[in-house]
C-alpha positions in Angstrom: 55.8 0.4 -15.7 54.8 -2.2 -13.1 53.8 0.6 -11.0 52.1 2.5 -13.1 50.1 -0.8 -14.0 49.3 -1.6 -10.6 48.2 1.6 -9.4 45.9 1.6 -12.7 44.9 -1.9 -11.1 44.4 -0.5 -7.6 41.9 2.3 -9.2 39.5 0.3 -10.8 39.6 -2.3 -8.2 38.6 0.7 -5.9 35.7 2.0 -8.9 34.2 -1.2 -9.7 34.0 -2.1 -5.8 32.2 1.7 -5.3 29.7 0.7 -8.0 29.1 -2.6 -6.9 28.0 -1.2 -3.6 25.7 1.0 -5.0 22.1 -0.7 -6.3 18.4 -0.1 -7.7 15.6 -0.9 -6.4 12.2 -0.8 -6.7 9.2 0.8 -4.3 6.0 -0.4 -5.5 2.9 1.6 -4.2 -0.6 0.2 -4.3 -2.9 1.7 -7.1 -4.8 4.3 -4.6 -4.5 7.3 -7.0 -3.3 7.3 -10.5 -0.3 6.5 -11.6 1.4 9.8 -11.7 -0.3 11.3 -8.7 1.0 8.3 -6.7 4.5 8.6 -7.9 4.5 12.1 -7.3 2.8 11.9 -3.7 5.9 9.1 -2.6 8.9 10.8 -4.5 9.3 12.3 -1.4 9.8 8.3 0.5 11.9 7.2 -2.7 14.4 10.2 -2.4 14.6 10.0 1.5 16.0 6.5 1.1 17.9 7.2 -1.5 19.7 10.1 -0.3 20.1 7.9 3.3 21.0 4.6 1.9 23.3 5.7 -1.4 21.2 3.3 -3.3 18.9 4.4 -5.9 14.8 3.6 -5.4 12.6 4.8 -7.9 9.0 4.6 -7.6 7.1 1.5 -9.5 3.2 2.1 -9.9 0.4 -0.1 -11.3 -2.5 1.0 -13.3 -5.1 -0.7 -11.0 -5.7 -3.5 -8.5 -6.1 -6.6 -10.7 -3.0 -5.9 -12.4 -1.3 -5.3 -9.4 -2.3 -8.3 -7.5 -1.4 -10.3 -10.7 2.0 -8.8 -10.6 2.5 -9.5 -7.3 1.6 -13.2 -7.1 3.4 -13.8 -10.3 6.4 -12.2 -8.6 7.3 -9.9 -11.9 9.7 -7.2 -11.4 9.1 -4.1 -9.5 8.3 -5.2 -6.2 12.3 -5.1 -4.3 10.4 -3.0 -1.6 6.7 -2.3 -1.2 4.3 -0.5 0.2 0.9 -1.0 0.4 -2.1 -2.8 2.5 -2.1 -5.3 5.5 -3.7 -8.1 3.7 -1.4 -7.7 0.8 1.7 -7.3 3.5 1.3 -10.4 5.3 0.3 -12.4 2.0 3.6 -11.9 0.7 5.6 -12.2 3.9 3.5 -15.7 4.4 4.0 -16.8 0.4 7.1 -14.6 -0.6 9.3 -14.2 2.6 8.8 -10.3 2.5 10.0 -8.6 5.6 8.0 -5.8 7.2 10.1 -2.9 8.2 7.9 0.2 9.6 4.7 1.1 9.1 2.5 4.4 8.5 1.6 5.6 12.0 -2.2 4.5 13.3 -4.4 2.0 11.8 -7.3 2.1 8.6 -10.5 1.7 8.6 -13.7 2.0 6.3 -17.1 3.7 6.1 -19.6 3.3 3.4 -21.4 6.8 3.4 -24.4 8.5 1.1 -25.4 11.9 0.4 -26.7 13.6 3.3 -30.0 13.9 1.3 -30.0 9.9 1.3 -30.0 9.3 4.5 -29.7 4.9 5.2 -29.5 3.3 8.5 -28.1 -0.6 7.4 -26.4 -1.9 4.9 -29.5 -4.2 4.2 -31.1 -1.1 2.6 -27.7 -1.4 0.4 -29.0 -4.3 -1.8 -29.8 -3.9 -5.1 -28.2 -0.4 -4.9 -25.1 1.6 -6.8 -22.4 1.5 -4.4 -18.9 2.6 -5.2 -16.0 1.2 -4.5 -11.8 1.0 -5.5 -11.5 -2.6 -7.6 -10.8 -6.1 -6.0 -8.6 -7.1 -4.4 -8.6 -3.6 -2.8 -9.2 -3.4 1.3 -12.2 -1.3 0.4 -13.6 -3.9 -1.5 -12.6 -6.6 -0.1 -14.4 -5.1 3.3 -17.6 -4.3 1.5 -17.7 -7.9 -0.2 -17.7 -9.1 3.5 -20.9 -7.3 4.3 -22.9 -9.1 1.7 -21.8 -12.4 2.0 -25.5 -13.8 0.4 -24.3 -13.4 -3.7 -28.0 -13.1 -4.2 -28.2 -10.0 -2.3 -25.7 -7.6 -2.9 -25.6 -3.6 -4.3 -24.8 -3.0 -7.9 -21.1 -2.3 -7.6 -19.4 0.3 -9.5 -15.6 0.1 -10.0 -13.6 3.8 -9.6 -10.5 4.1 -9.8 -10.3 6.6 -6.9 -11.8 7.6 -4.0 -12.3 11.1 -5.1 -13.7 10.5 -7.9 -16.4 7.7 -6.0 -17.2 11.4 -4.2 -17.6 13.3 -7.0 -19.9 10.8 -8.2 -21.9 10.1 -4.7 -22.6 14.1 -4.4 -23.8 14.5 -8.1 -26.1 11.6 -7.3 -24.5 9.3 -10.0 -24.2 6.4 -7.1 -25.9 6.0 -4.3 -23.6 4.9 -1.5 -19.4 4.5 -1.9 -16.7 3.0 0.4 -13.8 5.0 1.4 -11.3 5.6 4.6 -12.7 6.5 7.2 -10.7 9.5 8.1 -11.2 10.8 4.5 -15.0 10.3 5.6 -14.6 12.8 8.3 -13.4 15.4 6.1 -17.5 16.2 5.0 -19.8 17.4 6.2 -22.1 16.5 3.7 -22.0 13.0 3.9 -24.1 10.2 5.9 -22.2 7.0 7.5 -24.1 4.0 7.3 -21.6 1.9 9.1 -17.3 1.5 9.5 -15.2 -1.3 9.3 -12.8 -2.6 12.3 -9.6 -1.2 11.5 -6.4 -2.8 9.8 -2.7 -1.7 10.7 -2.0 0.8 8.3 0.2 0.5 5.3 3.5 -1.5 5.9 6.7 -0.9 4.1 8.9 -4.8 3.5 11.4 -5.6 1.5 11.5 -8.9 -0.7 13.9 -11.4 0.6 16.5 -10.9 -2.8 17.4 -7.0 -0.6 20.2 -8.0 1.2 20.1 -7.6 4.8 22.3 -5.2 5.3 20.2 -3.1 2.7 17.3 -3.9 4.6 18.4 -2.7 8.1 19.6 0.5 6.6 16.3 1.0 5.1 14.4 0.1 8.3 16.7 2.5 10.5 15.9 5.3 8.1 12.3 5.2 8.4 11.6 5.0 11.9 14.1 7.6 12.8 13.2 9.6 9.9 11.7 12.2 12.7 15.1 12.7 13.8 16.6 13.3 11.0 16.3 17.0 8.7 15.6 15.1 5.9 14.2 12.7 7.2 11.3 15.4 8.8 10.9 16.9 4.8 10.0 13.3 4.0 7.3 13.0 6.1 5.7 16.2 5.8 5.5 15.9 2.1 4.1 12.6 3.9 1.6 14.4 5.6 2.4 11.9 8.7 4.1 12.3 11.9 6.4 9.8 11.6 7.0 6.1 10.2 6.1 3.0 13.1 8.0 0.4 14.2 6.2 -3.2 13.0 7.1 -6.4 12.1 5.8 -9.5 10.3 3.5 -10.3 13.1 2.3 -6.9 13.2 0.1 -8.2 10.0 -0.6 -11.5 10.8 -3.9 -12.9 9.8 -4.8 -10.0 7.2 -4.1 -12.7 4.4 -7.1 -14.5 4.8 -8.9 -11.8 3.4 -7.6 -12.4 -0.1 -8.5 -15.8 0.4 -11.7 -16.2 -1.8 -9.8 -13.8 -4.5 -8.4 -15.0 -7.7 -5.5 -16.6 -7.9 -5.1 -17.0 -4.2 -2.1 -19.5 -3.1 -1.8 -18.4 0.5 -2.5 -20.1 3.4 -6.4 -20.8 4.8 -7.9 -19.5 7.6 -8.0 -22.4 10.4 -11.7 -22.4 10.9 -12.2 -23.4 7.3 
């Protein structure tokens, strides 16, 4: 009987300790499509780590920008690892204690373009006119807001949700001028470039500080030899990237000040202000 009770013991010790190992976690993804074409353009990343780690990371998704930034700076649920921008990456590892752990390969920048029948020179002849653009605090928008510093002379800007959508629009001659990624720019031919935007670091993937370390490296290791690995090379050619980057925290210094004259804003200041 006492065997029989201590090997009963011996088995759920061993169960509960196999459970306890095994954890959820959240990967948030900035709002840059809608909410299902997001999730289903990253199951891919989610399952990778999954599969690698033994834990289980399901995709969390906003419905835009302001309620994702809210989120974030409220620190709600949802965010355990994220991936997104370089000025929301380093404002949480400066505010939050977020550490980055690879990056997309290559860096991001912007180009406001017009129809090819609309042809503009400078941004000056912007002013006054429909330009498109993802909502604040989006990098798009954040970029284009730094163009036009003068609040008296500024376009008329019109909120998409999407880039593709900002296209649609700008061909049909519904707007006159939208940001969007450069690279996607390059894609038309039927499009104009007025001017582009110094380039960012791309997205970063970092994990809040309540991942436990040992969670964290695991995570880390499976992205940047993801390449290496057969599922690993599925992951990121549903991707459509050559591999995730090595990066750390100071890999996105600096980008915070660029949320600095958003909304709720309690990072640090640039130090020429």
């Amino acid at each position: 009987m006492l065997a029989r009770t201590l090997a009963l013991l011996f088995t759920a010790f061993l169960l509960f300790s196999t459970t306890s190992f095994a954890a959820q976690y959240s990967l948030a993804i900035q709002p840059i499509l809608p909410q299902k074409e997001l999730k289903d353009n990253f199951q891919p990343l989610a399952d990778y780590l999954s599969k690698i780690t033994g834990h289980t990371i399901s995709i969390a998704t906003q419905r835009n920008f302001l309620f994702y930034w809210t989120k974030m700076r409220k620190k709600k649920a949802g965010f355990d690892l994220v991936l997104d921008a370089a000025h929301f990456t380093d404002y949480r590892t400066k505010t939050q204690g977020y550490t980055v752990l690879a990056k997309l390969p290559d860096t991001v920048s912007f180009s406001i373009v017009t129809n090819e029948d609309n042809f503009i020179l400078d941004v000056e002849e912007l002013i006054g006119l429909r330009v498109a653009t993802m909502p604040s605090p989006s990098l798009g928008s954040l970029r284009l807001e730094e163009l036009f510093a003068n609040p008296m002379r500024i376009p008329h800007y019109v909120w998409e949700t999407n880039t593709t959508i900002a296209i649609e629009k700008l061909t049909a001659g519904k707007i006159d001028a939208a940001i969007i990624p450069t690279r996607l720019a390059s894609t038309y031919d039927n499009l104009n470039v007025v001017t582009t935007t110094d380039p960012v670091p791309h997205m970063a993937l970092s994990a809040s500080p309540d991942v436990p370390a040992d969670v964290v490296e695991e995570i880390r290791t499976a992205l940047v030899n993801a390449h290496l690995h057969p599922d690993g090379k599925r992951m990121i050619a549903l991707l459509k990237i050559n591999n995730f980057e090595a990066a750390d925290n100071s890999t996105y210094d600096g980008y915070t000040y660029l949320l600095q004259e958003v909304f709720g804003y309690d990072g640090p200041t640039h130090p020429d202000e």
